[in-house]
C-alpha positions in Angstrom: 99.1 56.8 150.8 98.6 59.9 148.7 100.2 58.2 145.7 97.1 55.3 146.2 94.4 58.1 146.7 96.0 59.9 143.6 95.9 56.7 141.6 92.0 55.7 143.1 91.0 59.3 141.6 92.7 58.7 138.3 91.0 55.4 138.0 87.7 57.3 139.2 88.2 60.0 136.3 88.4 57.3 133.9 85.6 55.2 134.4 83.8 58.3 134.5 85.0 58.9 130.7 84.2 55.6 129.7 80.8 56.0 130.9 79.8 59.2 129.6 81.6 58.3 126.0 79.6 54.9 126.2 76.3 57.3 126.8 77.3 59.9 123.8 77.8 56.6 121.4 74.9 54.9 122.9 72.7 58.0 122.1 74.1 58.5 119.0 72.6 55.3 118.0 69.3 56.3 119.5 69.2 59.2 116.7 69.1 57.0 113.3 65.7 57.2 113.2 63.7 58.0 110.0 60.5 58.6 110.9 61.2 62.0 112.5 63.2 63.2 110.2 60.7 62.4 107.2 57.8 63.8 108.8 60.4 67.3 109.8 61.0 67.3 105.8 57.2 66.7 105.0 56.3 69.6 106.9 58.8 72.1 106.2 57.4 71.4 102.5 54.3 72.5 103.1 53.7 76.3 102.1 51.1 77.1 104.8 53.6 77.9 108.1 55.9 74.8 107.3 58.6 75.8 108.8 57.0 76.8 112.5 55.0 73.5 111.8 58.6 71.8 111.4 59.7 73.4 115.1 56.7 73.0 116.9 57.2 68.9 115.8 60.7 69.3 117.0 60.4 71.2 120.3 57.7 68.2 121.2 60.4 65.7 120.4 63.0 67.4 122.9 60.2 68.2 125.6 58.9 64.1 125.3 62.4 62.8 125.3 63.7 65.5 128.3 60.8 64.3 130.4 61.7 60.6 129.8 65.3 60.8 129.9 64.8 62.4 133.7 62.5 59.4 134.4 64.8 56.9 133.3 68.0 58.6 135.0 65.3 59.0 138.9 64.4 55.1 137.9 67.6 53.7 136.8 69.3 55.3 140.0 67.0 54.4 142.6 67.1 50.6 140.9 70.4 49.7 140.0 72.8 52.9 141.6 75.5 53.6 141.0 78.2 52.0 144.0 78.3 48.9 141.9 78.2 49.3 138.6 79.0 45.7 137.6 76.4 44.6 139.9 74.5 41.5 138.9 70.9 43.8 137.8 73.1 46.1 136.2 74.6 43.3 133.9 71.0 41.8 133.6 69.4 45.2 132.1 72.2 44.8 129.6 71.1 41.8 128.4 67.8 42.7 128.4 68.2 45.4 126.2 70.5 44.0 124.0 68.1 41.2 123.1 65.4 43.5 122.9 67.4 45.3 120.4 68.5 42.1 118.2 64.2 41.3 118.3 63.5 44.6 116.6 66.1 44.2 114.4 64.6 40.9 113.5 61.3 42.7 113.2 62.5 45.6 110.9 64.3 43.4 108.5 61.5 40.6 108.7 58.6 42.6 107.8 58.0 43.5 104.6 57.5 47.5 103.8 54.2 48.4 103.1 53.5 50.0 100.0 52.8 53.9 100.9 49.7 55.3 99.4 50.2 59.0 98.9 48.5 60.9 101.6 47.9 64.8 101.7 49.7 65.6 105.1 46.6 67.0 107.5 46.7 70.9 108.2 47.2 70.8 112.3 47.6 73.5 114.5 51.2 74.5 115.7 49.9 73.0 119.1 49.4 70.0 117.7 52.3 69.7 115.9 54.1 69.8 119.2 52.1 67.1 120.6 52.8 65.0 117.4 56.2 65.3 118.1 55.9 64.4 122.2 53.5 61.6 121.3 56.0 60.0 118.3 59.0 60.1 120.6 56.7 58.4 123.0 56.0 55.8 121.0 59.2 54.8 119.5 60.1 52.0 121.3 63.5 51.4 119.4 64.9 55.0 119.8 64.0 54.7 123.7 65.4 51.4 124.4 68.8 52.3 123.2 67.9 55.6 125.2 67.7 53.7 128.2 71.2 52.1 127.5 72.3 55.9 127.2 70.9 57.2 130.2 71.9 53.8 132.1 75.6 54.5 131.3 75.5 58.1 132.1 73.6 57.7 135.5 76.9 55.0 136.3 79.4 57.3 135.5 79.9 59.0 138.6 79.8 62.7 137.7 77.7 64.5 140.0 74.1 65.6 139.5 75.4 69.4 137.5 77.6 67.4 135.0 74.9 64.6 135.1 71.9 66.7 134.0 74.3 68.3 130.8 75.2 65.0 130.0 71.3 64.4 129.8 71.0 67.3 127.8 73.5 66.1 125.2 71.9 63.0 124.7 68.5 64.4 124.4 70.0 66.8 121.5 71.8 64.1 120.0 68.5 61.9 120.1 66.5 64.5 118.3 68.2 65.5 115.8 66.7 63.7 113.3 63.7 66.1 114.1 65.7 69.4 114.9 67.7 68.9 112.0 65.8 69.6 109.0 64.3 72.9 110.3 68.3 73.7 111.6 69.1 73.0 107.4 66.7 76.3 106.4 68.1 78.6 108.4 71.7 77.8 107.6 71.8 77.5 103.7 68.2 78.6 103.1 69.1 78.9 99.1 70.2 75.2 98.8 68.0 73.6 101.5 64.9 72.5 99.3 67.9 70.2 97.7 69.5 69.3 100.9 66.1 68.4 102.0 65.4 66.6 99.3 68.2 64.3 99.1 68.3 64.0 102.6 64.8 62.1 102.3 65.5 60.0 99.2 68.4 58.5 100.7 67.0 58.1 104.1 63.4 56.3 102.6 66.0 54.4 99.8 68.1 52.7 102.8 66.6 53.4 106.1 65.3 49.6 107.1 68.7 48.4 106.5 70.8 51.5 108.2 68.1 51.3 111.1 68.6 47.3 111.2 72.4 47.6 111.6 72.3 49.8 114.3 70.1 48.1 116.1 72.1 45.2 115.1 75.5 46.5 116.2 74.4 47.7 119.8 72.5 44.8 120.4 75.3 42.7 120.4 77.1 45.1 122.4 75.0 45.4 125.0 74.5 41.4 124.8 78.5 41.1 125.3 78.8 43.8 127.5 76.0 41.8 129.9 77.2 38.2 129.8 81.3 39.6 130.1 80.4 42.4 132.6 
């Protein structure tokens, strides 16, 4: 009898892990975005306050994104739960997602690039930074679907509402830091970061429809299989 509990438990622990990896790679995913990142660079270039411009971007990122990580967790629970995590919904909200996924993909490779007219950035207040930065990440539907999928996989783990609520902490830091890390970049090699910055945003504008593309690509199809085999 104990050898069977000990053995449920280690199965328990393990799904658990698979879950909250699956969340981390998920979310990982959810961070290859270029527009923040660009916009962090654009600011921190700016000689009037860039780099409290740069935070104040970030910080609404992580404050948008913490709010609507929490949402999606009270939602996700209340809807699917987490007693049967190969419930029919649950593998239905995989498909879902994965095709939405495959349709922006579509999208992004589909439509051609604009060509960008050189704009002065506008002079906004540090406030308004900040609610730049909530109202972007509210906006950007690819980053939060494949958030979704994070928070999904987290909420099915199993780990208890403490070890939940870090794990959405991690993702929200992983999501961001395409926002958090430019302004991280000047205060850890200040003396090189004007040509960190710099190449950081050549290559990113250079290859960021097809990087973006195949990630959407990639966990599309995952969350497609995952779906129709789960």
């Amino acid at each position: 009898m104990r050898q069977q509990q000990r053995s449920d438990h280690a199965a328990v622990r393990l799904l658990s892990v698979n879950h909250v990896s699956e969340a981390l790679v998920l979310a990982l995913g959810a961070a290859v975005s270029p527009i923040p990142l660009t916009v962090s660079i654009l600011l921190l270039s700016q000689p009037d306050r860039g780099r409290p411009k740069a935070l104040a971007f970030a910080a609404g990122q992580v404050v948008a994104l913490s709010i609507l990580a929490v949402i999606f967790a009270v939602v996700l629970r209340k809807t699917l739960g987490t007693s049967h995590p190969h419930a029919k919904n649950d593998s239905t909200l995989d498909i879902v997602l994965g095709a939405l996924l495959l349709l922006l993909a579509a999208r992004k490779l589909l439509t051609k690039p604009k060509p960008k007219k050189e704009k002065p950035h506008k002079q906004r207040s540090l406030l308004a930074e900040f609610a730049f930065g909530a109202g972007l990440m509210a906006v950007n539907v690819e980053t939060l679907v494949l958030v979704v999928a994070s928070v999904k996989a987290l909420v099915g783990s199993k780990i208890g509402v403490g070890a939940e609520a870090l794990g959405l902490l991690a993702i929200v830091l992983i999501v961001t830091v395409s926002a958090t890390l430019p302004p991280l970049i000047t205060f850890v090699i200040p003396k090189q970061s004007d040509r960190a910055l710099k190449w950081l945003n050549e290559q990113t504008t250079k290859h960021q429809r097809g990087i973006a593309a195949g990630f959407l690509i990639f966990f599309g199809v995952y969350l497609l299989y995952k779906g129709i085999h789960g």
